[in-house]
VOLODO-929949 format. One record per residue (C-alpha): residue number from 0; residue in one letter; x, y, z. Coordinates in steps of 0.5 Angstrom, whole numbers, plus 2048, in hexadecimal, padded with zeros to 3 digits. Example, Ala and Ser with C-alpha at 12.3 -4.5 7.8 and 13.67 -1.06 7.14 Angstrom:
BEGIN
[0; 'A'; [819; 7F7; 810]] [1; 'S'; [81B; 7FE; 80E]] 
END
This chain:
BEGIN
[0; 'X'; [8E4; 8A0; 962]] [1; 'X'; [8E9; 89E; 95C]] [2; 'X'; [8E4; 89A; 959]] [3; 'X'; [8DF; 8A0; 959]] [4; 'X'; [8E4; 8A4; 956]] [5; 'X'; [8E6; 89F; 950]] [6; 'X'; [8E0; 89D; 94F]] [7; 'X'; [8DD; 8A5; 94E]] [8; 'X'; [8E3; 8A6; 949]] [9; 'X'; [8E1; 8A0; 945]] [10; 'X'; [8DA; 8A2; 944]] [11; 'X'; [8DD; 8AA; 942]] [12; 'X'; [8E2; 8A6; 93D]] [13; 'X'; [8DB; 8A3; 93A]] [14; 'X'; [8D6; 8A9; 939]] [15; 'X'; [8DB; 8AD; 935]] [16; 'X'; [8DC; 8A9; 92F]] [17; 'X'; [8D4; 8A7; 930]] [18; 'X'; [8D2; 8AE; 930]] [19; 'X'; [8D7; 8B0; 92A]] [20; 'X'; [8D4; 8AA; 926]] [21; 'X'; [8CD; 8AB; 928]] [22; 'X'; [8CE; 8B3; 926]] [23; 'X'; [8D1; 8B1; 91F]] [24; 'X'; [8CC; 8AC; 91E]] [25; 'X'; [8C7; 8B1; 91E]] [26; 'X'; [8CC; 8B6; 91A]] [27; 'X'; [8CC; 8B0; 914]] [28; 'X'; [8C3; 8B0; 915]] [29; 'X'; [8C3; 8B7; 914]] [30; 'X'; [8C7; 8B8; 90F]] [31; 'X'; [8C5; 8B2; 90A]] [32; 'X'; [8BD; 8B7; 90C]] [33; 'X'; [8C2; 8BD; 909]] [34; 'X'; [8C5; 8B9; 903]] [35; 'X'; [8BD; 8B7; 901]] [36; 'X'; [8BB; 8BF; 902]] [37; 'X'; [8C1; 8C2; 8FE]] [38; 'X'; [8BF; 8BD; 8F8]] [39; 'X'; [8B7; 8C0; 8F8]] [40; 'X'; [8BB; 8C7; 8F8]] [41; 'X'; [8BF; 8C5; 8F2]] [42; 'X'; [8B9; 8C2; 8EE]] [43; 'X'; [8B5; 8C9; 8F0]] [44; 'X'; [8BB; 8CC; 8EE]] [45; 'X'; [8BB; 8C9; 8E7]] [46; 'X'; [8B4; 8C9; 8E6]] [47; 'X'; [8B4; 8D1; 8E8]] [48; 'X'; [8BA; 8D1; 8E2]] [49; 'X'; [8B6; 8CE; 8DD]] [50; 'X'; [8AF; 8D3; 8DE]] [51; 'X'; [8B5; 8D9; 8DE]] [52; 'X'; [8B7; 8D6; 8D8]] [53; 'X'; [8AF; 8D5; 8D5]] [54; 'X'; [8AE; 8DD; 8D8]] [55; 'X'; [8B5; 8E0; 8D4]] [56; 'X'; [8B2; 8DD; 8CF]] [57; 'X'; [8AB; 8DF; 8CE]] [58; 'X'; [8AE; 8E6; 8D0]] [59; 'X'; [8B2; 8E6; 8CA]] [60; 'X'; [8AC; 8E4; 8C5]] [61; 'X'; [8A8; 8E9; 8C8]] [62; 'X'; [8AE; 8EF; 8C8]] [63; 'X'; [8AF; 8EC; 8C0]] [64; 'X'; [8A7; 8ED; 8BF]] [65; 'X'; [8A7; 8F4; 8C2]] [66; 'X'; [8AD; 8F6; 8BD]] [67; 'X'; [8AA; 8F3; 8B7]] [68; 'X'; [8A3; 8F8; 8B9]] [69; 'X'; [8A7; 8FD; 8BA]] [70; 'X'; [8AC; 8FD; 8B4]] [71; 'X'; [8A8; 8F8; 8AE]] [72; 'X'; [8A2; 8FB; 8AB]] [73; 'X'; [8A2; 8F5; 8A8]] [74; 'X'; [8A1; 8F1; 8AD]] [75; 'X'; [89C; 8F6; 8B1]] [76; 'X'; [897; 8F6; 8AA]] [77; 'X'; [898; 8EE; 8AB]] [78; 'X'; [896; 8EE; 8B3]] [79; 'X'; [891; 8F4; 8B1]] [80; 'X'; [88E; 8F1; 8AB]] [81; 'X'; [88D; 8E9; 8AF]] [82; 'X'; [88B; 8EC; 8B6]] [83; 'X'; [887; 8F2; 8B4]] [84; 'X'; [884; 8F0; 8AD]] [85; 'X'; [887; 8F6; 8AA]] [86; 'X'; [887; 8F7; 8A3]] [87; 'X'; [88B; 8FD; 89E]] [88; 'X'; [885; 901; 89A]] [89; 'X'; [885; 8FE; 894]] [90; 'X'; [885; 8F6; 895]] [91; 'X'; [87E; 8F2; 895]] [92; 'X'; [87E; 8ED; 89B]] [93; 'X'; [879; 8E7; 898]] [94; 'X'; [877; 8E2; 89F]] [95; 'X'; [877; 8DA; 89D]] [96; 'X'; [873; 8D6; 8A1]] [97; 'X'; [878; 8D1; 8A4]] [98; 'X'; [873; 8CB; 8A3]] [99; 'X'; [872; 8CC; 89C]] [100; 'X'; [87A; 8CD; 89B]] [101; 'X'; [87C; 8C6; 89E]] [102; 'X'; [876; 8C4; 89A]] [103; 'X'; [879; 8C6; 893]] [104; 'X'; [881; 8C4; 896]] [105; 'X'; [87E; 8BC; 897]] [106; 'X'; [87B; 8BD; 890]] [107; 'X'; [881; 8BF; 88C]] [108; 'X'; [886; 8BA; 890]] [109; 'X'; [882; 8B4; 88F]] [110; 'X'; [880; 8B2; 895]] [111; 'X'; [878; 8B1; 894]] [112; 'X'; [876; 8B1; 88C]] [113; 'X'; [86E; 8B2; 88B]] [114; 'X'; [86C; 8AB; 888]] [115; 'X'; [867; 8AE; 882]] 
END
């Protein structure tokens, strides 16, 4: 009966450590799965800074842009006058033709000279 009982204190001297090293073994896997799902979140972090920024930034171009409609009369005729073709009453509007526009640049460039 002594050696039952030595031998039952031994095992119970065993199981613990192992138990302890199985435990942190698993502890050591999940937290290396831990460390790779902190990483993707602070390369999601950055990435939502990034377009944060991008957003600001067209935010600020746009508040610029309604306070120029508002304030400028300038800069409201120039919209006015590029989106709307609108013309003051007394200017006289002349329509070229682009082709031919591009034609006459060529010609007076140098680039193609008419060989009589």
């Amino acid at each position: 009966m002594n050696f039952m009982f030595s031998r039952s204190k031994s095992w119970s001297f065993w199981l613990l450590p192992i138990l302890l090293g199985v435990g942190m073994f698993f502890l050591v896997i999940e937290g290396f799965q831990e460390i790779g799902k902190i990483r993707q979140l602070a390369q999601k972090r950055e990435t939502l800074i990034l377009e944060n920024q991008k957003i600001n930034w067209k935010n600020e171009e746009m508040f610029r842009e309604i306070s120029r409609l508002k304030h400028d009369p300038i800069y409201l005729e120039e919209i006015a006058r590029k989106e709307f073709g609108l013309v003051k009453p007394d200017e006289i509007v002349f329509f070229l033709d682009e082709s031919k526009t591009k034609e006459a640049q060529r010609n007076v460039t140098g680039t193609h000279f008419k060989q009589q």
